[in-house]
N, CA and C of each residue as an Amber inpcrd file, in Angstrom:
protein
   354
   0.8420000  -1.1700000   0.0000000   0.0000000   0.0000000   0.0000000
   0.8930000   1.2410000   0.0000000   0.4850000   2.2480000  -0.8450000
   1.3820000   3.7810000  -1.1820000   0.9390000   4.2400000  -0.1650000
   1.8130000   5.2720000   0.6520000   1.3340000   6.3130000   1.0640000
   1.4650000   7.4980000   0.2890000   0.4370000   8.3930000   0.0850000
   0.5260000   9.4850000  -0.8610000   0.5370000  10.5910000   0.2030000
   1.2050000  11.8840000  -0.2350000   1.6200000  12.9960000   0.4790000
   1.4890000  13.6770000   0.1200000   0.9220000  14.9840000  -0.0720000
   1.3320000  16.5170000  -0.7420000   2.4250000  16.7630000  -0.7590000
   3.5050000  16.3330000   0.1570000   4.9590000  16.8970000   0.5840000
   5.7200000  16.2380000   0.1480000   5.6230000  14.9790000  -0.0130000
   6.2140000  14.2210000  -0.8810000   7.2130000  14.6140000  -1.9260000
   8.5880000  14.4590000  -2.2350000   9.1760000  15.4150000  -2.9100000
   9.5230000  16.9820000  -2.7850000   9.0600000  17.5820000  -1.6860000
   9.1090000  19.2710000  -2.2560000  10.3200000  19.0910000  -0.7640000
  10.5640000  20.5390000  -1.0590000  11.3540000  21.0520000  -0.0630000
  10.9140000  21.1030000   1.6970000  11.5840000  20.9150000   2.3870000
  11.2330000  21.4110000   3.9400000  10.7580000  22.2600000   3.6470000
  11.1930000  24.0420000   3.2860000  10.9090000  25.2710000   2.8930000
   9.5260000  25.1690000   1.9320000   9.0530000  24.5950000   1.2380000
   8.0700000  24.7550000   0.4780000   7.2690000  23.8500000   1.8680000
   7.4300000  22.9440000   2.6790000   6.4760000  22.0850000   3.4030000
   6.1760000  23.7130000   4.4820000   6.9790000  24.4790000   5.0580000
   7.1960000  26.1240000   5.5010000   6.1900000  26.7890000   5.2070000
   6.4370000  27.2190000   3.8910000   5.6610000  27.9420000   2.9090000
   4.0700000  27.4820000   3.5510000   4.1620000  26.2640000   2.8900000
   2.7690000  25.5640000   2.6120000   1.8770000  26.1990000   4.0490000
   2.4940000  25.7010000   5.0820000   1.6360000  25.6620000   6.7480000
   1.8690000  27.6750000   6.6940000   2.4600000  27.8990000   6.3040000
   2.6290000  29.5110000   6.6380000   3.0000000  29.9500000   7.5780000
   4.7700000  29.1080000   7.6350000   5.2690000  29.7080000   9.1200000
   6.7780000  29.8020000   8.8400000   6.8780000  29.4660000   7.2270000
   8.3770000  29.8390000   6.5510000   9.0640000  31.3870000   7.3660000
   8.6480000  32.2480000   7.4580000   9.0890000  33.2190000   7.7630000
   9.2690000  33.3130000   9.8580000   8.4880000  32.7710000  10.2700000
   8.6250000  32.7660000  11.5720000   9.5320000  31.9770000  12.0220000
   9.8550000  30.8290000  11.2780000  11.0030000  29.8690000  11.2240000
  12.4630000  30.0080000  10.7660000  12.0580000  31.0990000   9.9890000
  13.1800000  31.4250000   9.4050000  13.4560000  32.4020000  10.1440000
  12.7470000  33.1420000  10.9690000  13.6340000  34.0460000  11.6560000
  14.2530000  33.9030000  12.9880000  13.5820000  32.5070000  13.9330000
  13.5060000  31.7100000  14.9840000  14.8070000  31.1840000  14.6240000
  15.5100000  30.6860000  13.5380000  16.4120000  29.8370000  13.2950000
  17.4290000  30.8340000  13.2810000  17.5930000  31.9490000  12.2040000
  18.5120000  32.9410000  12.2470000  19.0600000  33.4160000  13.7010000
  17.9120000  33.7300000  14.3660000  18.1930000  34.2620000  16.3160000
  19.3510000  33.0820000  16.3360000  18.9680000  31.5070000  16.5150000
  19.3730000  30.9320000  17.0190000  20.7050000  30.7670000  16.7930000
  21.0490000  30.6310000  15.6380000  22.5950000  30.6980000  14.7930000
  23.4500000  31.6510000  15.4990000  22.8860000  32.8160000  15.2460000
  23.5990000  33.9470000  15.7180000  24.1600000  33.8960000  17.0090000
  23.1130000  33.5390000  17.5610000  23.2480000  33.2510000  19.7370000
  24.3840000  32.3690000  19.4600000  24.3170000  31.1160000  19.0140000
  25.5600000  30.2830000  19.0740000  26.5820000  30.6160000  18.6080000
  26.5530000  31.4620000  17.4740000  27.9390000  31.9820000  16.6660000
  28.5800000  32.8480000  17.4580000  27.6200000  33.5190000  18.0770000
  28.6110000  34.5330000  19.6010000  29.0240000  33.6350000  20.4340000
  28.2620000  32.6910000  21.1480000  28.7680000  32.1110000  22.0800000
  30.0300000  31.4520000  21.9480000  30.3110000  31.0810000  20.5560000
  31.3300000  30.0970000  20.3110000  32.6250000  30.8520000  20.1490000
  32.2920000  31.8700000  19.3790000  33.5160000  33.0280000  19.9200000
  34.1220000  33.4270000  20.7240000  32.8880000  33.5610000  21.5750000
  33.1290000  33.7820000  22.9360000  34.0660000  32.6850000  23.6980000
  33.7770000  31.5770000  23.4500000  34.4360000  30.2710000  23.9210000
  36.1860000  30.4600000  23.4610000  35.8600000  30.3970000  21.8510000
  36.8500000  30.0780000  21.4550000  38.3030000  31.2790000  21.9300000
  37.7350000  32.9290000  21.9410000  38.4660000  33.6160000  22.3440000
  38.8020000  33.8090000  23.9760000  37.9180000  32.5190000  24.7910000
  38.0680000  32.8320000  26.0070000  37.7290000  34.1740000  27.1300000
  36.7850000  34.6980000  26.6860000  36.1490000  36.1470000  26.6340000
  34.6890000  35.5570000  28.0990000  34.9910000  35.9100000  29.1790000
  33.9260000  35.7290000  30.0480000  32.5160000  36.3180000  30.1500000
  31.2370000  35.8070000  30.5930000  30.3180000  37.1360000  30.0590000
  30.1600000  37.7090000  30.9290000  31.3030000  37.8540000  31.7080000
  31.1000000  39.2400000  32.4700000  31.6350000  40.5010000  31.7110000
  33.2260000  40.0020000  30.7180000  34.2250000  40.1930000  30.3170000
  33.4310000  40.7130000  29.4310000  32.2440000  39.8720000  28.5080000
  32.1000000  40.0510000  27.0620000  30.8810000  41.4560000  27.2510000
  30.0580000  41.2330000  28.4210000  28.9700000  42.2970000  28.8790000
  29.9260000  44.0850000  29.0210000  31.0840000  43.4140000  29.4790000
  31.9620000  44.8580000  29.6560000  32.2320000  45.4210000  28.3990000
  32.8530000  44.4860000  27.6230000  33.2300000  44.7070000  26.4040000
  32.0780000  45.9220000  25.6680000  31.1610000  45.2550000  25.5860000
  29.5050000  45.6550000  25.0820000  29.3350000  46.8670000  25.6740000
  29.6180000  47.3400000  26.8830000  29.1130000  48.1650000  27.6500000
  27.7000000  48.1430000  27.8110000  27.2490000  47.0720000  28.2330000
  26.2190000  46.4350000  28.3510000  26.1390000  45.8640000  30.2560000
  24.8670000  45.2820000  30.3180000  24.0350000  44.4540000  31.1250000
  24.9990000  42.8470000  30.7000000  25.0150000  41.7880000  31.9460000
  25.1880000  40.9720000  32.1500000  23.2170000  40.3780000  31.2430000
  22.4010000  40.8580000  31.9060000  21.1860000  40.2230000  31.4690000
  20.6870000  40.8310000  30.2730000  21.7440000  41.6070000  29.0660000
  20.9090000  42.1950000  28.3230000  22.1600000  40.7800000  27.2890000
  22.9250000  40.5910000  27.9140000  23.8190000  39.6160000  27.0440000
  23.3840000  38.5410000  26.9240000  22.5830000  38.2510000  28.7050000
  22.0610000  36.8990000  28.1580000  20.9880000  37.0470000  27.4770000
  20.3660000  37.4390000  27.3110000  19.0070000  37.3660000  26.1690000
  19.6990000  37.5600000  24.7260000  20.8980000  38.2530000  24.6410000
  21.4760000  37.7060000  23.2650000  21.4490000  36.4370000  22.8100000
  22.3220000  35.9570000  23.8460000  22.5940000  34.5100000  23.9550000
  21.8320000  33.4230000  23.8850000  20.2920000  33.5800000  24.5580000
  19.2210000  33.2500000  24.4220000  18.7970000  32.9040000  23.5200000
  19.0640000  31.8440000  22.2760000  18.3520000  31.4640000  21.4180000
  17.0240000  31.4560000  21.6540000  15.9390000  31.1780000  22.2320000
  14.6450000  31.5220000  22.4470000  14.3270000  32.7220000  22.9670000
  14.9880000  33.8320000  22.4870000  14.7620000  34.9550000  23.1490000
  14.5730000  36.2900000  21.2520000  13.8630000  36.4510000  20.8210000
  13.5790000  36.8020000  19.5580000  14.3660000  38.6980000  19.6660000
  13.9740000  39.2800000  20.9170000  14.2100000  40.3180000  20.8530000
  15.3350000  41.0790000  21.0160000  16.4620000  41.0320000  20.0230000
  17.4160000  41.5130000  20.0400000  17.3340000  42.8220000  19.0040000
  18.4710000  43.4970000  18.9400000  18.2740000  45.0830000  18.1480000
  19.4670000  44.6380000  17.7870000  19.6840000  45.5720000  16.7210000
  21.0020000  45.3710000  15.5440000  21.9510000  46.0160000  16.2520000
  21.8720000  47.6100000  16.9680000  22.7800000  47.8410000  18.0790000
  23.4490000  46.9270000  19.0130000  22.6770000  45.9600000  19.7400000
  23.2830000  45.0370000  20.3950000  23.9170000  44.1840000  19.8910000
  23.6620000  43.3490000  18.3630000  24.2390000  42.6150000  17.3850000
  25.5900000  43.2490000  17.1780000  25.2290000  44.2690000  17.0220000
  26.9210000  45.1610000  16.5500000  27.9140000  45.3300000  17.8030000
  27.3530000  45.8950000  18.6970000  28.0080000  45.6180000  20.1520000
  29.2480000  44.3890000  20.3990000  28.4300000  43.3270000  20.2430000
  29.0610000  41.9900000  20.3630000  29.5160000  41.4820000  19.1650000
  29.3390000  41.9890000  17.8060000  30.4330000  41.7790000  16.8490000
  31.7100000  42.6150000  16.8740000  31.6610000  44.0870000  17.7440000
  32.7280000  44.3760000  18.0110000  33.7710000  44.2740000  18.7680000
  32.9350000  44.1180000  19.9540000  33.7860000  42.9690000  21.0930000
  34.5910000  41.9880000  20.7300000  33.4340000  41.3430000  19.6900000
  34.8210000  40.3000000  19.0450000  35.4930000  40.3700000  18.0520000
  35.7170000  41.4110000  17.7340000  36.9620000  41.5950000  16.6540000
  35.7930000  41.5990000  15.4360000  34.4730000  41.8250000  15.1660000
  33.7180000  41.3870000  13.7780000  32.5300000  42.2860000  13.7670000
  32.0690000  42.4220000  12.5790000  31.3730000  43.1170000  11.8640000
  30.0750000  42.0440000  11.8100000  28.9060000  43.2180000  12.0470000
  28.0530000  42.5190000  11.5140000  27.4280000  42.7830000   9.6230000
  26.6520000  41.9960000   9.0770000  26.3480000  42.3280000   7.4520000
  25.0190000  41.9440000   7.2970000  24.6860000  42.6920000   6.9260000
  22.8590000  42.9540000   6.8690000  22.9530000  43.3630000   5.3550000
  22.0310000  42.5540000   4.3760000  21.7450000  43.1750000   3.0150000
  20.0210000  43.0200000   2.9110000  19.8360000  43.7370000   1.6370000
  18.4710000  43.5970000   1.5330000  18.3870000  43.1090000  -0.1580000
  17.9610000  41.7890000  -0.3990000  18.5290000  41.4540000  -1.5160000
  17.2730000  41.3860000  -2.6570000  17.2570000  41.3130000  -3.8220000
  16.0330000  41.4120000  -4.4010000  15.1900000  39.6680000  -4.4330000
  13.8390000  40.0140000  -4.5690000  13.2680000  38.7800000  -4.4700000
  12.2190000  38.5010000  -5.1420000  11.9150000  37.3140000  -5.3690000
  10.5710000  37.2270000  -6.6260000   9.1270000  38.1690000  -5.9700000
   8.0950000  38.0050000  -6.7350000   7.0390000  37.8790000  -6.0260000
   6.5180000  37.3260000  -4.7410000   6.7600000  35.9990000  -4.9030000
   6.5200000  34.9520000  -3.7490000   7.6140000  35.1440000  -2.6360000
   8.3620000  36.3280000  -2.4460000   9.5290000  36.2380000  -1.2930000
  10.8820000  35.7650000  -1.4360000  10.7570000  34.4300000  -2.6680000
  12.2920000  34.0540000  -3.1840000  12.9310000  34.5580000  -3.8810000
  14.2480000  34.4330000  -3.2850000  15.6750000  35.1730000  -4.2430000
  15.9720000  35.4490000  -5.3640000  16.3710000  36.3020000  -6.1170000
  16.2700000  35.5740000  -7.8150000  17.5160000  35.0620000  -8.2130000
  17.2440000  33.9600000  -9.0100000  18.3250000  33.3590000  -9.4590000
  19.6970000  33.7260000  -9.5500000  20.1210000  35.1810000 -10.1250000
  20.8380000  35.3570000  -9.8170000  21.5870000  36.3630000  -9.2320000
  20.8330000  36.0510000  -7.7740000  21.2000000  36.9510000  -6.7920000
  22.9680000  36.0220000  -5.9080000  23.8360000  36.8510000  -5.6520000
  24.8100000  35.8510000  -5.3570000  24.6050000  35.7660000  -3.8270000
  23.9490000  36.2080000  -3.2160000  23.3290000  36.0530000  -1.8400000
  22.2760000  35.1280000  -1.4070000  21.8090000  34.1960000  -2.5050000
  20.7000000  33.4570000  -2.2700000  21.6550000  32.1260000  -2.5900000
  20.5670000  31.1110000  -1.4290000  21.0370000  30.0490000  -2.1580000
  19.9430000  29.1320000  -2.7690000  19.8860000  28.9320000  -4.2380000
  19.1410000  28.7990000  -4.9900000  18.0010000  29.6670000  -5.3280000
  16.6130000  28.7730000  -5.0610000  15.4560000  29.6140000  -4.9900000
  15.2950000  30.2450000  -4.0340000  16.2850000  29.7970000  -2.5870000
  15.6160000  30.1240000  -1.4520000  16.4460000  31.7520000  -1.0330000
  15.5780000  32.3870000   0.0780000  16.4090000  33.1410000   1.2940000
  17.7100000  32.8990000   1.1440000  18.7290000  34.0050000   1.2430000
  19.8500000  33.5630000   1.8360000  20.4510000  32.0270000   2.7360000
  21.4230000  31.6230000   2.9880000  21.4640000  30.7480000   3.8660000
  21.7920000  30.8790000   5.0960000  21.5580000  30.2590000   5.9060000
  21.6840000  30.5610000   7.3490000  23.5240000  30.8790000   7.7650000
């Protein structure tokens, strides 16, 4: 016996699309990357978060809600804060996109049809 699927074949991102939560996911996932990509810096340069909050000229608790992968509300000020602390820049583009939200082909910031990549 087949099981038949709508989803069958298509993308995670089109299964996204479909339920209508591509964009809430996609931005839930981005937070999350980011939180870890500091943290790991943080690790790797040995940078304490008391150390890294100083750095920032920041809150001990405004760092952890950076850090906070389940924590959505961060500002690009604070993003930049803690890319400077660590020696890095943050890069924000605004890239062109179809109708439907996807990239165009040949955008060199997309990967494929989709959004940028994480």
């Amino acid at each position: 016996m087949a099981i038949e699927s709508k989803h069958v074949g298509s993308s995670f991102d089109d299964f996204l699309e479909e339920e209508g939560i591509y964009t809430e996911t996609y931005e839930v996932a981005t937070k999350r990357v980011l939180a870890w990509q500091i943290d790991q810096m943080m690790k790797k340069k040995g940078i304490s978060k008391k150390d890294m909050a100083s750095k920032m000229k920041t809150s001990r608790t405004s760092l952890r809600r950076l850090l906070d992968p389940r924590n959505n509300s961060v500002t690009l000020l604070t993003l930049d804060k803690a890319a400077k602390a660590l020696g890095k820049s943050v890069k924000i583009e605004i890239v062109d996109t179809t109708d439907d939200g996807n990239c165009l082909p040949n955008n060199e910031n997309c990967n494929g049809k989709e959004r940028p990549a994480l």
